[in-house]
C-alpha positions in Angstrom: -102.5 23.9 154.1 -104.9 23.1 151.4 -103.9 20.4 149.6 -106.2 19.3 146.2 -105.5 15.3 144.4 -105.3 15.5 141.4 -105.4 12.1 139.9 -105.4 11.8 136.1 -107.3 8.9 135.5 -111.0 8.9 135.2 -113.3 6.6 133.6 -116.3 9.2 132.7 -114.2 12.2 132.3 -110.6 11.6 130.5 -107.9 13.7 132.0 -110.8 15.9 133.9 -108.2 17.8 136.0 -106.9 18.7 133.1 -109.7 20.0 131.0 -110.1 23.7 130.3 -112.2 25.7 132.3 -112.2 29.1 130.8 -108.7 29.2 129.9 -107.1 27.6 132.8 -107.0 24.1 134.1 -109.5 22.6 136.0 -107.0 21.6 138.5 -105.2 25.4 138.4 -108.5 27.4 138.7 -109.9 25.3 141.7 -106.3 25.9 143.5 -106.3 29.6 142.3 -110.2 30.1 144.0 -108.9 29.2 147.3 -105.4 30.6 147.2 -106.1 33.6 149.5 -107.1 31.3 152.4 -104.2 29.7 153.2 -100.9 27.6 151.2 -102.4 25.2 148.2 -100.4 22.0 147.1 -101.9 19.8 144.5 -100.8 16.0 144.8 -101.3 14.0 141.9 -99.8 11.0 140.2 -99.3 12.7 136.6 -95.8 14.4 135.8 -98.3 16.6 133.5 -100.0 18.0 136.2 -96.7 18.7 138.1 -95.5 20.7 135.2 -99.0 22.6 134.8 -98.9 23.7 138.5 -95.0 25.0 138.1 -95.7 27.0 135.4 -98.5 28.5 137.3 -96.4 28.9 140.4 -98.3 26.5 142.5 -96.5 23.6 144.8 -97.3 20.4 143.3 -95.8 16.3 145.0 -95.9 13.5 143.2 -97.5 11.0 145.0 -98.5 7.0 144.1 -100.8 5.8 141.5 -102.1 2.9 143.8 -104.1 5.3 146.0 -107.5 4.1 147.0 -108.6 7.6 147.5 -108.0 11.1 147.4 -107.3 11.3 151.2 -104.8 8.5 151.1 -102.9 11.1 148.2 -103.4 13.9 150.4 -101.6 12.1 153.5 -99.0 11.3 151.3 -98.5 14.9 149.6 -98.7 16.2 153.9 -96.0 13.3 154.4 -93.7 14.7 151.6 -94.4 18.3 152.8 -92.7 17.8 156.4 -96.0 19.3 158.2 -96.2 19.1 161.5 -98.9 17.1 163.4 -101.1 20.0 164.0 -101.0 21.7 161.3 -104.7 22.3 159.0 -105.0 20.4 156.3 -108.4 20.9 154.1 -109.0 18.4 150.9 -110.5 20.6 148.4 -111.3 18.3 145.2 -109.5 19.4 142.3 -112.8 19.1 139.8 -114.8 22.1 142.4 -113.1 25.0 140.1 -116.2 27.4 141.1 -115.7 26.3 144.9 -116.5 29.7 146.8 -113.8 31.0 148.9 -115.9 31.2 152.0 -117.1 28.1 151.6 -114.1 26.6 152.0 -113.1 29.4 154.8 -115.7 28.0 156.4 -114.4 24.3 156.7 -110.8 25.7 157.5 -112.6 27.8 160.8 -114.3 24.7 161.9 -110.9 22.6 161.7 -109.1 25.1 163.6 -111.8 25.3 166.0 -111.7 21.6 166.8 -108.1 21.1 166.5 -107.5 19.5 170.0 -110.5 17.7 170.2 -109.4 14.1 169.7 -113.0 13.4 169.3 -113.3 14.9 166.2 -111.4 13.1 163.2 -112.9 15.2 160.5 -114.7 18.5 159.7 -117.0 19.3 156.7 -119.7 20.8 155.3 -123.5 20.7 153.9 -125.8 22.9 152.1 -129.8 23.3 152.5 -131.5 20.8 149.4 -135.0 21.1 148.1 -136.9 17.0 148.3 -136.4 17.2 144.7 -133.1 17.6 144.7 -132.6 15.0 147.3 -133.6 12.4 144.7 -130.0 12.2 143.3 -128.0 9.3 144.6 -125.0 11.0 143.2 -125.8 13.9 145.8 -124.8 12.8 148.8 -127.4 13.3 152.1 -126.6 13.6 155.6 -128.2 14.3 159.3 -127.0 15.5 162.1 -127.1 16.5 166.1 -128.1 19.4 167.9 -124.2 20.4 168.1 -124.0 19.9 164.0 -122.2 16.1 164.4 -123.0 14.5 161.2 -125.2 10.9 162.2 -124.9 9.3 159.3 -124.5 10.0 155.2 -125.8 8.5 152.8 -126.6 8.2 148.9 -130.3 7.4 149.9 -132.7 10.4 150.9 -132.6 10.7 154.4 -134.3 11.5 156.8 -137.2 9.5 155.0 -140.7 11.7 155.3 -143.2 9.3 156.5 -146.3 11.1 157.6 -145.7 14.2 155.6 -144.1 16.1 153.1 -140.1 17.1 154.2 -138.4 20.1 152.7 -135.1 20.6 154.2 -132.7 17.8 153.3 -128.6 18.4 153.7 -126.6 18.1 151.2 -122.7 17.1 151.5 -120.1 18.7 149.8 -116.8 16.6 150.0 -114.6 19.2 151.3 -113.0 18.2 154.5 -110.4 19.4 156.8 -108.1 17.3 159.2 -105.1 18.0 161.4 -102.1 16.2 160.1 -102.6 13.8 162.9 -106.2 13.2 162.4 -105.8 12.6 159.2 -103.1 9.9 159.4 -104.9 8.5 162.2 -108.3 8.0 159.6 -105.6 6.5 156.8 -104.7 4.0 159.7 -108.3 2.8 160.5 -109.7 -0.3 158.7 -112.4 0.5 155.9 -116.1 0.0 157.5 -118.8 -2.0 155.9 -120.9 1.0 155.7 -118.1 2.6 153.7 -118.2 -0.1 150.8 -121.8 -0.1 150.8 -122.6 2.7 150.4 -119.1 4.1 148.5 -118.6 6.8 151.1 -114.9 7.3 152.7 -116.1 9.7 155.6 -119.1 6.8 156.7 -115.5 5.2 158.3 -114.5 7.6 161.1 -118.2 7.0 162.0 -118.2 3.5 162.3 -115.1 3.4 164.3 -116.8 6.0 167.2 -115.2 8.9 165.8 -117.2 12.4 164.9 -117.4 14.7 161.6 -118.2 18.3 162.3 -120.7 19.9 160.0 -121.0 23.8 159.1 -123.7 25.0 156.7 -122.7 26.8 154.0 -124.2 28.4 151.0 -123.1 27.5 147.5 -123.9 27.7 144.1 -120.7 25.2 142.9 -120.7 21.6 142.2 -117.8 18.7 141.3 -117.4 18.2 138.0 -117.8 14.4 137.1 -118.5 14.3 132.9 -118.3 16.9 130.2 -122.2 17.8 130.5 -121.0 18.6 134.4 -118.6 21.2 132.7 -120.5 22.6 130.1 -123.6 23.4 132.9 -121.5 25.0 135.5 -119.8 27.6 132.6 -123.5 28.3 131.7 -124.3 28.4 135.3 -121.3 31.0 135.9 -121.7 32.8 132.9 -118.6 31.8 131.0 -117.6 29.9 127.7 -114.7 27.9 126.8 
């Protein structure tokens, strides 16, 4: 299952989930681009957001406004849904309404490919980044093994270049599948110092001797954190509110 948080609050972007991304919801057209892939469920703490979904015939839980994250709503929404321990679940954030399908196909063939590997606590994914790009600390870096095992992530550009130039950073995309038992297993573990360093959730099931399986992927989409976010993806895309 594919299940999206949707919280209302946030502090750059009022009521983001919400806003209208040409003529739908944010929240609506991001389940709607990955409907074909397997069931979507939205968990959010907004009664708004509950209605929205109904209307467009889309499973929506209410779930607590005290989450620290979206992966702590997502347990609860998988919780509330009765699935069983092995069952696939993929967070898809609910501001990615350009997220490719086969981008996210991609992170759901990885997660049922590693499903009994107790080893592996989460899957994801990366695209290819130019150095220029990698300057953003909002863009999130990452390397990795031989057998595509994320090393570390980080809001820093890494691997840093010393003797010469480097072209060929990874960028993360925060898409990430679990089973339901690897994900309540991560909601159990103790947040890692790296984590609240450097503000990344995922930088936990490292610390704790746990691996995240990468795929590449190719994409063109991006979350949308501000208005200006918004208004450059519908240019990007080729569509107007």
């Amino acid at each position: 299952m594919i299940i999206i948080p949707a919280r209302i609050g946030s502090s750059r972007f009022p009521n983001k989930v919400l806003a209208d991304v040409a003529g739908l919801p944010m929240v609506i057209r991001t389940a709607k681009a990955v409907e074909k892939i397997d069931k979507v469920a939205i968990a959010t703490d907004s009664e708004e957001v509950i209605k929205m979904a109904q209307s467009h015939g889309i499973t929506a839980v209410m779930t607590s406004a005290k989450h620290n994250s979206g992966t702590e709503r997502i347990f609860e929404a998988a919780q509330k849904l009765n699935l069983e321990d092995d069952e696939i679940i993929i967070n898809v954030q609910g501001d990615e309404p350009f997220i490719e399908e086969e981008v996210v196909k991609a992170v759901f063939d990885l997660t049922l490919k590693n499903r009994n590997d107790k080893q592996v606590m989460m899957n994801s994914c990366y695209k290819m980044m130019s150095n220029p790009e990698a300057d953003d600390p909002n863009i999130v870096k990452l390397i990795s093994s031989d057998k595509e095992r994320a090393l570390y992530f980080s809001r820093a550009k890494i691997p840093y270049p010393r003797d010469h130039a480097f072209n060929d950073y990874k960028g993360h995309l925060g898409i990430y599948g679990f089973t339901k038992k690897s994900l309540k297993h991560f909601c159990q573990l103790p947040p890692a110092p790296l984590e609240e360093i450097e503000k990344l959730e995922q930088l936990r099931a490292l610390y704790h001797g746990f691996s995240i399986a990468m795929v590449q992927v190719e994409t063109k989409s991006f979350g949308i954190d501000t208005i200006q976010d918004l208004e450059k993806a519908l240019k990007t895309h080729n569509l107007e509110n």
